[in-house]
C-alpha positions in Angstrom: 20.9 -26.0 -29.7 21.7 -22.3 -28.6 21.5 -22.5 -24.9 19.6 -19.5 -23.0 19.7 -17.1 -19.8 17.6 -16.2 -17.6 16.5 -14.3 -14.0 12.7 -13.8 -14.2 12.3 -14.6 -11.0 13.8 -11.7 -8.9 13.6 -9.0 -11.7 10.9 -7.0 -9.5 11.4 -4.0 -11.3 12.1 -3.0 -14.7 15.4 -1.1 -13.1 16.4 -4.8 -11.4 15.3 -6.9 -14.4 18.0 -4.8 -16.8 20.7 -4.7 -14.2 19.9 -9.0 -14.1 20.4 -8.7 -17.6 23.9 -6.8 -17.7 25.1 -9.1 -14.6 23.9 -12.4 -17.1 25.6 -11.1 -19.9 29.1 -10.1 -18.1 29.1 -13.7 -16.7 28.5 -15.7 -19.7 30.6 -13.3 -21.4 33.6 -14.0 -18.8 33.1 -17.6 -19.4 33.3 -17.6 -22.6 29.6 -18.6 -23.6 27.5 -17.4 -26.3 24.3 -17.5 -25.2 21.6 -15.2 -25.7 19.5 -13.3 -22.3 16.5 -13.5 -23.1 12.9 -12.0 -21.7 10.3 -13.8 -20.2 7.6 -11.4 -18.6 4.9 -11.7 -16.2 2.1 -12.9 -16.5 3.9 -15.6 -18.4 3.4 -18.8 -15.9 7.2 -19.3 -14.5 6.3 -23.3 -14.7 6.7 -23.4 -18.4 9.6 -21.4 -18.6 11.4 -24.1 -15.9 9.7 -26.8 -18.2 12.2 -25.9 -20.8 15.2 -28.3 -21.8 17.4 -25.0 -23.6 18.2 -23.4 -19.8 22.0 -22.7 -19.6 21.3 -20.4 -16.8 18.1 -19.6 -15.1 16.7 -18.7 -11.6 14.5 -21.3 -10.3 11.8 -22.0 -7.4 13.7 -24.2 -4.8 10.5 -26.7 -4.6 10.1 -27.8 -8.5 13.7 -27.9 -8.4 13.6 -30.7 -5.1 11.0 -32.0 -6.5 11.6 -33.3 -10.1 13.0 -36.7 -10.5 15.5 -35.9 -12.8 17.1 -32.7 -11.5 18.3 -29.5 -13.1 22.0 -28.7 -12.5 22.4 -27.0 -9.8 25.0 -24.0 -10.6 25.3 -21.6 -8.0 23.0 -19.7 -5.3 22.5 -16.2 -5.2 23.9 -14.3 -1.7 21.3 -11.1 -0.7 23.6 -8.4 0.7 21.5 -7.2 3.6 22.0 -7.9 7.1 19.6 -10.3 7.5 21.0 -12.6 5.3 23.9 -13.3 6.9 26.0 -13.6 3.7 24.2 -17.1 3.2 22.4 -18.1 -0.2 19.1 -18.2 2.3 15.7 -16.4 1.7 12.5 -16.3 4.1 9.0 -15.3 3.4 8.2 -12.8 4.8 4.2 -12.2 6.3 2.9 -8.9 5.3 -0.5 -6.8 6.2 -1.6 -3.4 5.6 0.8 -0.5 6.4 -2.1 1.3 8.3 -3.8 -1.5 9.6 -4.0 -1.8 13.6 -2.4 -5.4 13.6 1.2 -5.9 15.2 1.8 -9.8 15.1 0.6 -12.5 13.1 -1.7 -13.5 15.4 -3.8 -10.2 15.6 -4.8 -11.2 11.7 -6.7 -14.3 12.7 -10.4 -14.3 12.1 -9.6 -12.6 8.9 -9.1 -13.1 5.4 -5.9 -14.5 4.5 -4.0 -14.4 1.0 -1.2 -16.6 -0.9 0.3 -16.5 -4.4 0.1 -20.2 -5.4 -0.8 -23.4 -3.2 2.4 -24.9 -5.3 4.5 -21.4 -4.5 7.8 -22.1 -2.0 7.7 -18.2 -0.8 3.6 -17.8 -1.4 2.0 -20.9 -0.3 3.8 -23.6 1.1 6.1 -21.7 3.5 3.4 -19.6 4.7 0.7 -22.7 4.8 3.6 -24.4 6.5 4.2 -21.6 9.2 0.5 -21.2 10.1 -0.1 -25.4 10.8 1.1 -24.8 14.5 -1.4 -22.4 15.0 -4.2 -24.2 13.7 -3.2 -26.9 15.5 -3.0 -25.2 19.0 -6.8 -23.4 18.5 -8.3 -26.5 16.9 -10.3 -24.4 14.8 -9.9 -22.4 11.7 -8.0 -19.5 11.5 -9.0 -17.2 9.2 -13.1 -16.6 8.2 -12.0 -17.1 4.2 -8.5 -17.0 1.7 -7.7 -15.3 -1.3 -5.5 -17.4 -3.7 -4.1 -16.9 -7.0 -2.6 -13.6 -6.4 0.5 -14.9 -8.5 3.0 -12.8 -7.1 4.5 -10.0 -5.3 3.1 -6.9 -7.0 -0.5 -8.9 -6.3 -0.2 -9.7 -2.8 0.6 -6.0 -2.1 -2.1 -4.7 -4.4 -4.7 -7.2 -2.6 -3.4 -5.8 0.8 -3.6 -2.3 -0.5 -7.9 -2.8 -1.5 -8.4 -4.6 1.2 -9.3 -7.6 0.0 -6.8 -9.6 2.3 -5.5 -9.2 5.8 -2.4 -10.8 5.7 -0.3 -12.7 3.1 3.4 -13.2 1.9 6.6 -12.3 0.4 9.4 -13.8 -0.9 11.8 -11.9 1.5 14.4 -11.1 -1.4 12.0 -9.8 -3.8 10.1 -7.6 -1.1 14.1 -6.2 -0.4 14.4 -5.7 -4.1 11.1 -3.8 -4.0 12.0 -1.5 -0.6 15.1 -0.5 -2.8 13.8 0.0 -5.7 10.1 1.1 -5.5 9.9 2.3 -2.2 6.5 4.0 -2.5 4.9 0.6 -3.7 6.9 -1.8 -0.9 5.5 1.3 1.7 2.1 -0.1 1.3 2.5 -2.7 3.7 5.0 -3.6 6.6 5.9 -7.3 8.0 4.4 -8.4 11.0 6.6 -12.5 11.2 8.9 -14.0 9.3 9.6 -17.9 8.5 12.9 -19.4 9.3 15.6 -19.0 6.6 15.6 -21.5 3.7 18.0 -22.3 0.4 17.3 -19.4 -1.6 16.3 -20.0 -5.5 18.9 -21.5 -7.8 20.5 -20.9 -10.5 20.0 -23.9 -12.7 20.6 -25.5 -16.2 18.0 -27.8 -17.2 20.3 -28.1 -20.9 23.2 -30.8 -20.3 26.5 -28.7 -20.1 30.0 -29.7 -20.8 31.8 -29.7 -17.8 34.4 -27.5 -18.7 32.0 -24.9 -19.5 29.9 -25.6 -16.1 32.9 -24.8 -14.4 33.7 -21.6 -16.0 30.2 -20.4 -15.5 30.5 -21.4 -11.8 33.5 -19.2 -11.9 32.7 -16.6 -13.8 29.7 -16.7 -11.0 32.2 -16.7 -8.4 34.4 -13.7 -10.0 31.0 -11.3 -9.7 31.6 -10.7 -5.9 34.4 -8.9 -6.6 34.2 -7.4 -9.8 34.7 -3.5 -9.5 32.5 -3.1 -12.7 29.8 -4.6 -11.3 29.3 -2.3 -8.4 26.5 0.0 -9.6 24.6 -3.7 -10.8 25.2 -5.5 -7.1 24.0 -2.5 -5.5 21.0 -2.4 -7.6 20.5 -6.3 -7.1 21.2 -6.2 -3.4 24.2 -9.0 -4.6 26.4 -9.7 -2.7 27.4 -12.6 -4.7 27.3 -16.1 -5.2 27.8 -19.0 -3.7 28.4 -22.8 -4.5 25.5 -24.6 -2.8 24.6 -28.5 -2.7 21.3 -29.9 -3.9 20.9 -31.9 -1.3 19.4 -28.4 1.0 16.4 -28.0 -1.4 15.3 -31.6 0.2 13.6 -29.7 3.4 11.6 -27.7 0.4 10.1 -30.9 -0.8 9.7 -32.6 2.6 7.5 -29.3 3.9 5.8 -29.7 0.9 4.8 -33.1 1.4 3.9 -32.6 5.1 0.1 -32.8 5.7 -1.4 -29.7 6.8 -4.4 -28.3 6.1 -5.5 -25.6 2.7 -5.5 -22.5 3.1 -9.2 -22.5 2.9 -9.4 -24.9 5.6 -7.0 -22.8 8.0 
């Protein structure tokens, strides 16, 4: 069965989804593999694309990877290159609200309407839902006078934020970085106002059984784009400042946070 590639998940743009694409195809062709990139657009769900068993090579959520009993192979983690980062294969989410709206810290958002991607999202619900517990906790009574849910993505929390449907909701702090460099007149519609703790950044996985010989050339081949001087233009595009080896074990704290008991967004 021909095995496929893929990096849907941080192609924000149609600039960074093609320079994904020549990165892809310069590793598998450095390892020696003849797989085949392949497409898979939004609004497609991302679930059923992980749900295939033909993934040589595919970014995946940290949660559905931590939680399925029978895990993908984990084959290396990407490295953001900005500061913030710290050259680890870490992400946050980052809280967002209206660029000209009069609120400086999380807090000042309570009483209004807060937004989310998915309930099952890492970066769009759980995180955020996650963050926010403490709160509600401490003022015994909800936070927020309604939510917003099933924004998807990015691109919807930012355009809820922008109509003003939503007061506050979050970012997959890699993907909004990929959207300040790259569409810097959409990621100007909103600023952050907190930020979660860091967390294992989204994986790149094989759900398809791989010889190991060829697991380790792709790891290599992985390991070789740091320094590659033809990739320049494509890290600088990607904000890449490589990748790193990184142990399955870290993406337990994702499923653990997941499974802690804290209240709905509708109920916060």
């Amino acid at each position: 069965m021909p095995l496929v590639a893929n990096a849907r998940m941080y192609s924000a743009t149609p600039a960074v989804r093609e320079a994904w694409k020549v990165l892809l195809r310069w590793v598998l062709a450095r390892a020696g593999l003849a797989w085949d990139v392949i497409d898979y657009d939004a609004p497609a769900p991302l679930s059923v694309l992980w749900a295939r068993d033909d993934l040589g090579l595919a970014m995946m959520c940290g949660l559905p990877f931590a939680q399925r009993g029978v895990r993908p192979t984990l084959v290396a983690a990407p490295i953001p290159s900005p500061a913030r980062y710290g050259g680890r294969p870490v992400y946050f989410t980052d809280m967002v609200v209206r660029a000209d709206a009069a609120f400086q810290r999380l807090e000042d958002t309570f009483g209004g309407t807060v937004g989310y991607t998915l309930a099952d999202s890492m970066s769009g619900g759980v995180a955020f839902r996650d963050h926010l517990a403490p709160y509600r906790e401490r003022e015994g009574t909800r936070l927020y006078r309604a939510a917003v849910g099933n924004l998807i993505h990015a691109r919807g929390v930012i355009e809820a934020l922008a109509a003003g449907r939503i007061d506050v909701g979050p970012l997959d702090s890699y993907y909004h970085d990929l959207l300040r460099h790259d569409e810097p007149a959409l990621a100007a519609q909103v600023r952050v106002v907190a930020s979660t703790g860091a967390m294992p950044i989204p994986p790149l996985v094989a759900t398809a059984a791989l010889a190991p010989a060829d697991l380790q050339r792709l790891r290599q081949a992985l390991a070789d784009v740091a320094n590659a001087p033809d990739l320049q233009p494509v890290r600088e595009r990607l904000l890449l400042a490589g990748f790193a080896s990184a142990d399955p074990a870290a993406y337990d704290a994702l499923a653990a946070m997941a499974r802690r008991p804290v209240p709905s967004f509708e109920e916060l």
